[in-house]
C-alpha angles and dihedrals in degrees: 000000000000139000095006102181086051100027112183121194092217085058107046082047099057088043090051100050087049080069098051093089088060098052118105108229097267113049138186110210119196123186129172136206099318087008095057095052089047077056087041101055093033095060097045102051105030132047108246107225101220117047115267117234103180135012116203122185130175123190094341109184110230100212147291117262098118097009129127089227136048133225091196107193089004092076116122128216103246085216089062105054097098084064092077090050093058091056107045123061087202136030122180106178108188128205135164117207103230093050106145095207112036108044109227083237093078090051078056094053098059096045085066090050107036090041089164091067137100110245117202121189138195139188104213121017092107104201096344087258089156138109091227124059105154106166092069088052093060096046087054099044083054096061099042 
């Protein structure tokens, strides 16, 4: 996505819907970390033109009231989050407990608001910062 050290929602959003005439009918969209909350808000506050097969999220933040970081325009509204449920036949949303970016609170918190995904989690995977991640493989590999 541009501009990745000063991300900007507006941005990455001009630069997503570019994509949207390239897309086959059915999708799987993955987003990690950043690129999960851009997901995240999307989905929640706009209508994705193709159907959405799968929605796979790993360490999303949740956002950022209380937090020691912020996710500035990336923020989502808490009220919209049923959106996303309405447009995705499947959501896997992925954590590990001992993340140091993303706090295993905010995977809590969306297990209380998209109460309709699958929620994996793992002990010690830290951020996800590795070449292998074959769980979500294979839950991919279960919905296509």
């Amino acid at each position: 996505m541009p501009n990745a050290l000063n991300a900007k929602y507006f941005e990455w959003q001009i630069w997503f819907k570019k994509l949207f005439p390239f897309l086959n009918k059915e999708v799987i969209l993955i987003g990690g970390s950043l690129g999960g909350i851009f997901l995240v808000k999307y989905l929640s506050e706009n209508k994705f033109p193709k159907k959405i097969k799968g929605l796979f999220l790993v360490a999303p933040p949740f956002g950022d009231r209380d937090k020691k970081y912020s996710l500035a325009d990336f923020n989502p509204k808490i009220k919209n989050l049923k959106n996303i449920e309405k447009q995705c036949t499947y959501i896997n949303i992925y954590h590990s407990k001992n993340d140091p970016v993303v706090p295993f609170e905010d995977f809590l918190n969306y297990k209380k608001y998209l109460t309709k995904a699958n929620f994996h989690e793992f002990k010690n995977r830290e951020h996800f910062s590795q070449e292998k991640f074959p769980e979500i493989i294979k839950d991919i590999k279960k919905i296509i």
